[in-house]
N, CA, C and O atoms as a MOPAC input file, in Angstrom:
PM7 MOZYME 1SCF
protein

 N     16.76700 1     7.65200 1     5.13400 1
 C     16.12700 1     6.37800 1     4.86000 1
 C     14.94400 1     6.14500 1     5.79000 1
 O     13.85000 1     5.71000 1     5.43400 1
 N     15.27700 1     6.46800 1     6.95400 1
 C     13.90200 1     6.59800 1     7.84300 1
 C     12.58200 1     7.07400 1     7.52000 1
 O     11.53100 1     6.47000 1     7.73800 1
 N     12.75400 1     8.49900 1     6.84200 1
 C     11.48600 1     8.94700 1     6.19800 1
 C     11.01600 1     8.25500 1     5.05400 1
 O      9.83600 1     8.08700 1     4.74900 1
 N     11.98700 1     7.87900 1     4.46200 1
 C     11.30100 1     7.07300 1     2.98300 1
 C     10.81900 1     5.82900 1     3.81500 1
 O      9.90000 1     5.27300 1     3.21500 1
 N     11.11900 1     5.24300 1     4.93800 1
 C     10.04400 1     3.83600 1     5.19400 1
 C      9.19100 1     4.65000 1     5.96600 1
 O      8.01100 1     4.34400 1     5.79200 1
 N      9.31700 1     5.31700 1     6.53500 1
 C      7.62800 1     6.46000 1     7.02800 1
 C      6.61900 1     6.25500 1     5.83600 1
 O      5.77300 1     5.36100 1     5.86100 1
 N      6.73600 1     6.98700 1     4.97300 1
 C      6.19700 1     7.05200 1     3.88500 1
 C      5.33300 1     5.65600 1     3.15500 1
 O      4.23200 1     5.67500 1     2.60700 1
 N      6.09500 1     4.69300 1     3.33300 1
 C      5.62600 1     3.07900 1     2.69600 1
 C      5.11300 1     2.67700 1     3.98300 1
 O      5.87200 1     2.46800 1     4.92900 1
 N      3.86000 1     2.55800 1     4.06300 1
 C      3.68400 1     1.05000 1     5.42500 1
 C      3.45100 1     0.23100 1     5.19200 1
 O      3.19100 1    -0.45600 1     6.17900 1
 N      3.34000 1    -0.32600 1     4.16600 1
 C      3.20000 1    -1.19100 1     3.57900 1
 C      2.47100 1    -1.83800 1     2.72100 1
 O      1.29100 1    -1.50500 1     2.61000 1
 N      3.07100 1    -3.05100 1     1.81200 1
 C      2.18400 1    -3.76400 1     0.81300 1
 C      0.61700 1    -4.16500 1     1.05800 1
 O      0.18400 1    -4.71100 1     2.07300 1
 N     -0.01400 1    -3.84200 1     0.10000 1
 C     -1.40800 1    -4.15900 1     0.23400 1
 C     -1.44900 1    -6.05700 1    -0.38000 1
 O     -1.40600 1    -6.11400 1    -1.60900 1
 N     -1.49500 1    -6.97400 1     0.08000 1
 C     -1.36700 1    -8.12000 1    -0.60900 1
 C     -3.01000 1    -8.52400 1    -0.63500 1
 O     -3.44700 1    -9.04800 1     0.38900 1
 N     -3.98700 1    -8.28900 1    -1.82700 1
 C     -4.98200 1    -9.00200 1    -1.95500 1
 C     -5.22700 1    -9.95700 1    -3.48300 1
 O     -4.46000 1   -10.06800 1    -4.43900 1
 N     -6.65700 1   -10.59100 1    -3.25200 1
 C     -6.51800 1   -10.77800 1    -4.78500 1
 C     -6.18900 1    -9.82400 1    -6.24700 1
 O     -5.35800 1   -10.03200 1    -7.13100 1
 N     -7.12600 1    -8.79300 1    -6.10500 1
 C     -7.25300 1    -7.79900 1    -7.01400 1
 C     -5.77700 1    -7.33600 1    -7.25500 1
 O     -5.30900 1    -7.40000 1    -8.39200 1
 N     -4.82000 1    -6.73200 1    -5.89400 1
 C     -3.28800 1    -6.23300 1    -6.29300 1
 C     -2.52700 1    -7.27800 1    -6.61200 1
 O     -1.70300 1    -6.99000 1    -7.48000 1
 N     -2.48500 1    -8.35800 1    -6.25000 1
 C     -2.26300 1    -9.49200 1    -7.41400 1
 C     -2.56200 1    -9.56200 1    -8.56000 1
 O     -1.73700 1    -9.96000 1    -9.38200 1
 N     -3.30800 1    -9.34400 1    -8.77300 1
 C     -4.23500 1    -9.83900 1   -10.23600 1
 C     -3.41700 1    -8.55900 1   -11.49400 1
 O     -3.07500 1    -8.60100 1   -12.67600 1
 N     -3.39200 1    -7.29500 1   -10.13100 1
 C     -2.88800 1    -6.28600 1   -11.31800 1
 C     -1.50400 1    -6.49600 1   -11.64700 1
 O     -1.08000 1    -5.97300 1   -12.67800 1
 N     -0.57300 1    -7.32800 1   -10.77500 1
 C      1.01900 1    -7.06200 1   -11.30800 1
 C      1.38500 1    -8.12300 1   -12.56500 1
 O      2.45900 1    -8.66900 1   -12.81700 1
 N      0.27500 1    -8.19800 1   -13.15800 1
 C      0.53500 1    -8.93600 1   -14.34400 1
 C      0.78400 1    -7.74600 1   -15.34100 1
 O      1.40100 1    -8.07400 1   -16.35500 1
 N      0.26300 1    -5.86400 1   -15.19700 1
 C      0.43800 1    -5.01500 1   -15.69700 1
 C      1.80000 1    -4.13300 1   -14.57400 1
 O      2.29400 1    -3.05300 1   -14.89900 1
 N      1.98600 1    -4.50100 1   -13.95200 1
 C      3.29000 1    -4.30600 1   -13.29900 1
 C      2.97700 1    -2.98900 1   -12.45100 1
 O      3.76600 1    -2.05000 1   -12.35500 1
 N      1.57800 1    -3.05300 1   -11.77900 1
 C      1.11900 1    -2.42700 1   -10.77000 1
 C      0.92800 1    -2.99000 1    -9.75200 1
 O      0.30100 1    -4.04700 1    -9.66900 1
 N      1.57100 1    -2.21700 1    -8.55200 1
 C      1.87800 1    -2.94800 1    -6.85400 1
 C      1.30400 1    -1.64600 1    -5.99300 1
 O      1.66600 1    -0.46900 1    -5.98100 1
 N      0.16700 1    -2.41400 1    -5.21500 1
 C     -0.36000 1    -1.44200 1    -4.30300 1
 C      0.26700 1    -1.81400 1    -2.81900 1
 O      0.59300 1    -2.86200 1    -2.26100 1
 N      0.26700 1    -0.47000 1    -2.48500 1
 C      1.08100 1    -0.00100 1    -1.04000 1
 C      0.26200 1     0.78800 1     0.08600 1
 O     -0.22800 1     1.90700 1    -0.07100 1
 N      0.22600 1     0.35300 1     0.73700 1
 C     -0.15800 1     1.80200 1     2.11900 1
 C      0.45800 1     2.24000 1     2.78100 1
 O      1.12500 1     1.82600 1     3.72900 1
 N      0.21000 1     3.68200 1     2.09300 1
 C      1.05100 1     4.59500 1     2.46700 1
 C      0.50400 1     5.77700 1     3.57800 1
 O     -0.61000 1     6.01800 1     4.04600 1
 N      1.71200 1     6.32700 1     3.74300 1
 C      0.97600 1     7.81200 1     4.93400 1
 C     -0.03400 1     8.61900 1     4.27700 1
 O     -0.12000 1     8.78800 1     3.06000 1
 N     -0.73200 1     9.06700 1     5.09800 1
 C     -1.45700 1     9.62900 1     4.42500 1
 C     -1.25000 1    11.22500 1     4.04200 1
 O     -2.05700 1    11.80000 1     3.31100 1
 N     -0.29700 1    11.77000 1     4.50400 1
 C      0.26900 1    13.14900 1     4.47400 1
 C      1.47100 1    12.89800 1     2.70600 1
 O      2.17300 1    13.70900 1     2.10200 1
 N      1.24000 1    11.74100 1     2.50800 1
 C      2.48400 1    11.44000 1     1.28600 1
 C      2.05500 1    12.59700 1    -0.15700 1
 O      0.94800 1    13.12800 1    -0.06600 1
 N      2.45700 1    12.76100 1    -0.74400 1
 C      2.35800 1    13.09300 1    -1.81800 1
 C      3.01900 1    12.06800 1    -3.10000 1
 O      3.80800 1    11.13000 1    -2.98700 1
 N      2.47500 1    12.54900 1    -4.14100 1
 C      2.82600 1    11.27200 1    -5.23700 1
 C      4.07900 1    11.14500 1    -5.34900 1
 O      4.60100 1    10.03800 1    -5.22100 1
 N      4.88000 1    12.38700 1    -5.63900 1
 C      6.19600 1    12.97600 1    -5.61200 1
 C      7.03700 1    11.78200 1    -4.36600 1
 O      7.95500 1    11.16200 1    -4.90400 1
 N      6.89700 1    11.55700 1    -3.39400 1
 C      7.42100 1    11.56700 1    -2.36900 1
 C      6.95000 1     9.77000 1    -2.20500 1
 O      7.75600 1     8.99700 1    -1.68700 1
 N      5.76200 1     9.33600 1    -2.64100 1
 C      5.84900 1     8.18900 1    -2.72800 1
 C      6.77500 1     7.29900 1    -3.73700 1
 O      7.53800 1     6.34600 1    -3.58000 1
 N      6.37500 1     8.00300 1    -4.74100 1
 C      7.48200 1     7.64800 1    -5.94000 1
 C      9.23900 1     7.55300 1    -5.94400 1
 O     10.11600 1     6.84400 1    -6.43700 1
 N      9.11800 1     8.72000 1    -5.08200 1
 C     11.14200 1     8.86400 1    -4.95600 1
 C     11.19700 1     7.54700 1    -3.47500 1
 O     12.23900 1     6.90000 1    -3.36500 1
 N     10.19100 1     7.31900 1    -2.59800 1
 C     10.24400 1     6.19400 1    -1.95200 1
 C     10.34100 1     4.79200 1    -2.08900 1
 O     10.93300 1     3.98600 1    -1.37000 1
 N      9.53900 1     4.57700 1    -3.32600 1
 C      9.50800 1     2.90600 1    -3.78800 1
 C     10.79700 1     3.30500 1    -4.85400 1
 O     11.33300 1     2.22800 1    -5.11400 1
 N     11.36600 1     4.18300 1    -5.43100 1
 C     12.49400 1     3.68400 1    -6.31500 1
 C     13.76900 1     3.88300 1    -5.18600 1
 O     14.88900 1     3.74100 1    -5.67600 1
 N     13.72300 1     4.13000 1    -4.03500 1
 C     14.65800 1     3.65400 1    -3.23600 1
 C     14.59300 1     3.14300 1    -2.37900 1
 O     15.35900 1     3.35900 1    -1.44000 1
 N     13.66200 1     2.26400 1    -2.35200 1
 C     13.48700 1     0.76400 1    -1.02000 1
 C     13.93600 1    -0.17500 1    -2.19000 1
 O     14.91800 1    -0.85400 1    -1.88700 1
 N     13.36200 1    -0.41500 1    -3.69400 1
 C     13.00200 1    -1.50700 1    -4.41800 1
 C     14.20500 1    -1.60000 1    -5.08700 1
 O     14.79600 1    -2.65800 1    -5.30000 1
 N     14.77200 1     0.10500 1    -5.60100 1
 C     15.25100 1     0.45400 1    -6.39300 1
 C     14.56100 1    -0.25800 1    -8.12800 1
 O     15.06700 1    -1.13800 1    -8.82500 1
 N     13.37400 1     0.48300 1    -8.34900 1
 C     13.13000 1     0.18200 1    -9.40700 1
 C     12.57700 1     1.33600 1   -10.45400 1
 O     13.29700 1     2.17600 1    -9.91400 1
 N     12.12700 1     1.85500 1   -11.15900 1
 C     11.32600 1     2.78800 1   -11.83300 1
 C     10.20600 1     2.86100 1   -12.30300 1
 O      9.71200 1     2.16100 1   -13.18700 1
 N      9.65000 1     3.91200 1   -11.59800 1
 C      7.85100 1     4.19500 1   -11.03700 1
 C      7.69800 1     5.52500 1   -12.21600 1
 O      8.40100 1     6.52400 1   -12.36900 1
 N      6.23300 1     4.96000 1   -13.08800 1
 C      6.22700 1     5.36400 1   -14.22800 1
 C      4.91200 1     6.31800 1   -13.75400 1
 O      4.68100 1     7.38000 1   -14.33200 1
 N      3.94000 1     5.74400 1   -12.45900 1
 C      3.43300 1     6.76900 1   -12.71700 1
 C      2.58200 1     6.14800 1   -10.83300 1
 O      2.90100 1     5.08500 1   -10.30100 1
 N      1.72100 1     6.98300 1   -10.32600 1
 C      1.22200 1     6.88600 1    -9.08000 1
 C      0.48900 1     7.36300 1    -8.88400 1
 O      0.55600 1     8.59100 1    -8.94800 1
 N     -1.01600 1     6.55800 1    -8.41700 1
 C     -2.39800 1     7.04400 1    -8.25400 1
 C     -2.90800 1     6.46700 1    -7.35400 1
 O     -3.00500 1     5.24100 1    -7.31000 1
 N     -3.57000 1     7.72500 1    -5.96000 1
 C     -3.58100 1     7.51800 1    -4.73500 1
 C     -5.01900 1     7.43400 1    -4.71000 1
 O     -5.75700 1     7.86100 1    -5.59800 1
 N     -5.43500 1     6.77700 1    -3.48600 1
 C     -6.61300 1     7.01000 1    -3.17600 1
 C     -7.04100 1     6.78500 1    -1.40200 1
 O     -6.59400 1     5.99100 1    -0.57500 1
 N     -7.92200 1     7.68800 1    -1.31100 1
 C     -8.09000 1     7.41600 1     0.25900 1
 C     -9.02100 1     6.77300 1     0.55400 1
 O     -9.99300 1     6.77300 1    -0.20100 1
 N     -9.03100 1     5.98900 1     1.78700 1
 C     -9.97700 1     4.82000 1     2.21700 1
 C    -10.50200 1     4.91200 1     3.59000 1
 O     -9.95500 1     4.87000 1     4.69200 1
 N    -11.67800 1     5.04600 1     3.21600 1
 C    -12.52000 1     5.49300 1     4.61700 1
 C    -12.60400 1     4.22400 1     5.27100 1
 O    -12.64800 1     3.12600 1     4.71500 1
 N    -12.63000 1     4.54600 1     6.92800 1
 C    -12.19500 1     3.37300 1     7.82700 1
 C    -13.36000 1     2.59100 1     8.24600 1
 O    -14.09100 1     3.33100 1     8.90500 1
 N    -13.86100 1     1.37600 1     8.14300 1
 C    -14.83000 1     0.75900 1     8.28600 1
 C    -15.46000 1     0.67600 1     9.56500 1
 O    -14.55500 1     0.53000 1    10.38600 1
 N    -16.68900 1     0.70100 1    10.19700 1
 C    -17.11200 1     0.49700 1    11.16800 1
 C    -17.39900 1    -1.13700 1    11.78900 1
 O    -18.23100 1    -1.78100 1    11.15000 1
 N    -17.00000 1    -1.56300 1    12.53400 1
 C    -16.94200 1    -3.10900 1    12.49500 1
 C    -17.26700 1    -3.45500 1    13.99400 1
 O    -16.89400 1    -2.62600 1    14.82500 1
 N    -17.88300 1    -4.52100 1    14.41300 1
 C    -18.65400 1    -4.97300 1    15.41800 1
 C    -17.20000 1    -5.62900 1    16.46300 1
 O    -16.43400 1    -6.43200 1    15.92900 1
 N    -16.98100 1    -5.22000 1    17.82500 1
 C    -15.60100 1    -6.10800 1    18.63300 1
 C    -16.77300 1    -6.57800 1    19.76100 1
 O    -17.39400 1    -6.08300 1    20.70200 1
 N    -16.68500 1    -7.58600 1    19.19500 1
 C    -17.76600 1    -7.99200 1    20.56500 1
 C    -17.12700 1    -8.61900 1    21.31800 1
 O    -17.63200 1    -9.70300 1    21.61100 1
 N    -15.85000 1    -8.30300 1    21.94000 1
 C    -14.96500 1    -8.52500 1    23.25300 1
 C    -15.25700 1    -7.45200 1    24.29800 1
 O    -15.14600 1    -7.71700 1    25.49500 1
 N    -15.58400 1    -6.38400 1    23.91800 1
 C    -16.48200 1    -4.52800 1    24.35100 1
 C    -17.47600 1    -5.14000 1    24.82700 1
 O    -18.30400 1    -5.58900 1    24.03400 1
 N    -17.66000 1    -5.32400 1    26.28800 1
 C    -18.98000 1    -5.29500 1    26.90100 1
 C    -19.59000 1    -3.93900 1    27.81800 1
 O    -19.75100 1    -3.66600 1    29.00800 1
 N    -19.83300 1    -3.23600 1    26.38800 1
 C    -20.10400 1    -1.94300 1    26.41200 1
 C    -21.75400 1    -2.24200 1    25.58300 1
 O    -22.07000 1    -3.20300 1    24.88100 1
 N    -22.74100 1    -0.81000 1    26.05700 1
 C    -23.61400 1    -0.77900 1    24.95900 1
 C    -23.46500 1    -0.85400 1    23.70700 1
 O    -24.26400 1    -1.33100 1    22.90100 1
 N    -22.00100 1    -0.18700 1    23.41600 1
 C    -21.87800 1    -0.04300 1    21.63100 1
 C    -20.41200 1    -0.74700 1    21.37200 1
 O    -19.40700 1    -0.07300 1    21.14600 1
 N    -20.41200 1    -1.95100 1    21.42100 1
 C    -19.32100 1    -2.78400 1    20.83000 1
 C    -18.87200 1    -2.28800 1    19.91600 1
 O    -17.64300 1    -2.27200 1    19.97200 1
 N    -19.44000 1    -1.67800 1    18.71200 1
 C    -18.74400 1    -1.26600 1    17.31800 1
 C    -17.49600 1    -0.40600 1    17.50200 1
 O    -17.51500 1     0.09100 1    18.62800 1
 N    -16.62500 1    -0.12100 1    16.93300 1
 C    -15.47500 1     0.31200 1    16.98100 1
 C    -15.15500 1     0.76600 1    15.35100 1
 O    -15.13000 1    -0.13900 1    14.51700 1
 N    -14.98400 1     1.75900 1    15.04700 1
 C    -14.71300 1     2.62800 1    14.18100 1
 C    -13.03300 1     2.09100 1    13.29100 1
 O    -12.08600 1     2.06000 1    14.07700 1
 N    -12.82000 1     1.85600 1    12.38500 1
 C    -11.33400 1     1.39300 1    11.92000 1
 C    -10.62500 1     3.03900 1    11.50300 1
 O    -11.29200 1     4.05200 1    11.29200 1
 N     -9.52200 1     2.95900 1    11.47400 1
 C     -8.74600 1     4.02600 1    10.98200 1
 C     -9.00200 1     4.55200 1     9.49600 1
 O     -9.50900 1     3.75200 1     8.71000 1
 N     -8.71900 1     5.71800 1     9.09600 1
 C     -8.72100 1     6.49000 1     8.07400 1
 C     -7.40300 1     6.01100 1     7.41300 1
 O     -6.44800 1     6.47300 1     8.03600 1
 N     -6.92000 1     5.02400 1     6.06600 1
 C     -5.85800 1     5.39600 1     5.33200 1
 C     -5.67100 1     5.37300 1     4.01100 1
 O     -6.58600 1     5.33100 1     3.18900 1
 N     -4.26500 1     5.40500 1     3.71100 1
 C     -4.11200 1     6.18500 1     2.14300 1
 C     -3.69000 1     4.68200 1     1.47800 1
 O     -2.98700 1     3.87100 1     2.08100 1
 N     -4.25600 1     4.46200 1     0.11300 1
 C     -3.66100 1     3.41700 1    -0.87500 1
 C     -3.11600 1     4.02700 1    -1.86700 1
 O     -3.68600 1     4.94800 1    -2.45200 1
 N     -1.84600 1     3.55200 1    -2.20900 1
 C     -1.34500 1     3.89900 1    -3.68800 1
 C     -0.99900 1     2.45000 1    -4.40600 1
 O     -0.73200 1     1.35000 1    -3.92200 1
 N     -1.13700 1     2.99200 1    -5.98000 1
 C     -1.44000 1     1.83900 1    -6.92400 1
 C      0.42800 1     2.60500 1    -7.74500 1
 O      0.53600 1     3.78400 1    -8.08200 1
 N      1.35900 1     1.77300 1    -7.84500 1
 C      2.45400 1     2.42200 1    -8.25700 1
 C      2.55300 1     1.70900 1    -9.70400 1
 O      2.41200 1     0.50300 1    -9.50000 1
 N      2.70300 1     1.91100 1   -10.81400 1
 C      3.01100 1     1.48700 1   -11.83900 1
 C      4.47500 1     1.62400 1   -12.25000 1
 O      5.04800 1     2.69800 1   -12.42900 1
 N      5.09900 1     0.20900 1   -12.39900 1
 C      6.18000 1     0.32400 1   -12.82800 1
 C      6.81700 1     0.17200 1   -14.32700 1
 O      6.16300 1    -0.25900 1   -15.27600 1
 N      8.23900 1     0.60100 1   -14.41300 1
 C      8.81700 1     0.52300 1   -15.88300 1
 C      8.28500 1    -1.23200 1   -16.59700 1
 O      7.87900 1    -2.09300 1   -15.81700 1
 N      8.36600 1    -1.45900 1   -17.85900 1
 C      8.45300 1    -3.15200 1   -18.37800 1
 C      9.85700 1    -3.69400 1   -17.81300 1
 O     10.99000 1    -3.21600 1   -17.86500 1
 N      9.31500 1    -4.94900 1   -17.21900 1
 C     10.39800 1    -5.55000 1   -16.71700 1
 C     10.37800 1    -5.27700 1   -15.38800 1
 O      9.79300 1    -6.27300 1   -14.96300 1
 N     10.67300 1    -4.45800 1   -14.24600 1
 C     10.66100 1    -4.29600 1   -12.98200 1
 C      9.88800 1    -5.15600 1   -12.41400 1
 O      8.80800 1    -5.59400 1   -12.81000 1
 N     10.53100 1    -5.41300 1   -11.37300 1
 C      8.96700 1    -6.31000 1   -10.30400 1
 C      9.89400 1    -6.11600 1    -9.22700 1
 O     11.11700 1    -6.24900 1    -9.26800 1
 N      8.94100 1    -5.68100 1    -7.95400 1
 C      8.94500 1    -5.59900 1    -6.51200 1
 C      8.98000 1    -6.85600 1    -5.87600 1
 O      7.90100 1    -7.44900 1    -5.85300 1
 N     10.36000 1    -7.64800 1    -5.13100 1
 C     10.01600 1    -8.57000 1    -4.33700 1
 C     10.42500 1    -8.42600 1    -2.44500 1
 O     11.30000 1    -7.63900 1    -2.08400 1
 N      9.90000 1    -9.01400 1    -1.75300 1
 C      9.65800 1    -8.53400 1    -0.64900 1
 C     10.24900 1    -9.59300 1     0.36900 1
 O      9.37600 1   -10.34500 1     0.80200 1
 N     11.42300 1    -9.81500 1     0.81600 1
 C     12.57800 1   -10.34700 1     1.69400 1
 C     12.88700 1   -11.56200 1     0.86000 1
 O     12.91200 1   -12.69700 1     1.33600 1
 N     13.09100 1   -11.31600 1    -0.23600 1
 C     12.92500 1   -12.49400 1    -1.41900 1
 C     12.28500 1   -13.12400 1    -1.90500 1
 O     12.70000 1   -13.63800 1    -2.94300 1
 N     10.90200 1   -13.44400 1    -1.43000 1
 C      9.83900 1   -13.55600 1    -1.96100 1
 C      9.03600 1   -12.41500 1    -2.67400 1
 O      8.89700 1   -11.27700 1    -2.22400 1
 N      8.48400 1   -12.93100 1    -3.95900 1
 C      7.60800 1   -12.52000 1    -4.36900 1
 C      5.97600 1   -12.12700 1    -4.02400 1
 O      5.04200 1   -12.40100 1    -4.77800 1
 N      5.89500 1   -11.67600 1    -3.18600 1
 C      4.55000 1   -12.18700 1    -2.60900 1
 C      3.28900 1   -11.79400 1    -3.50000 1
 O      2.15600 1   -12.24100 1    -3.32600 1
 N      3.73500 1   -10.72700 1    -4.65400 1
 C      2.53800 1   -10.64400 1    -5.56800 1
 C      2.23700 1   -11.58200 1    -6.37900 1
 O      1.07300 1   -11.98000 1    -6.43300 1
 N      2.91700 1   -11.95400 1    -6.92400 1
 C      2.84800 1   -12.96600 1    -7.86200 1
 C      2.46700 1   -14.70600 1    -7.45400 1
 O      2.94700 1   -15.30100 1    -6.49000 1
 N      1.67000 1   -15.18400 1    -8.27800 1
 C      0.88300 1   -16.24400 1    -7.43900 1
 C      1.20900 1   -17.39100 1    -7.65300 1
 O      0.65800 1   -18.31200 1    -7.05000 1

């Protein structure tokens, strides 16, 4: 069980992954070493629900200004990570310590 929450770090909660679980797609960030295989057998045993299909994508880490750095170059580089978009069976929905948090 340890590795399967390795694998999930967690829910992406924005407008847009909102907007999609009206088609019963919930985005996650995940490791980036995951494979689809391995994300998939992960969310049907945290949620226990059925994942019809999973499409990853990687997200380059933004460069962003910390002007607490009283350095010449305040900017600070953000991390490299992985998003997955999980599509589930009709009917399923992911809720998260009992709340729903996708749904608005």
């Amino acid at each position: 069980m340890a590795e399967v929450r390795r694998t999930v770090v967690r829910p992406v909660v924005t407008e847009k992954s909102i907007a999609h679980t009206a088609g019963s797609q919930y985005t996650f960030a995940v490791s980036p070493q995951a494979s689809k295989h391995t994300i998939a057998e992960a969310i049907e045993k945290i949620f226990k629900v059925k994942v019809l299909r999973v499409n990853t994508q990687r997200v380059k880490g933004k460069r962003k200004n910390d002007l607490r750095r009283r350095t010449r170059r305040p900017s600070v580089r953000r991390s490299d990570w992985k998003k997955a978009v999980v599509t589930l069976r009709e009917g399923d929905k992911i809720e998260l310590g009992g709340v729903n948090y996708f749904e608005s």
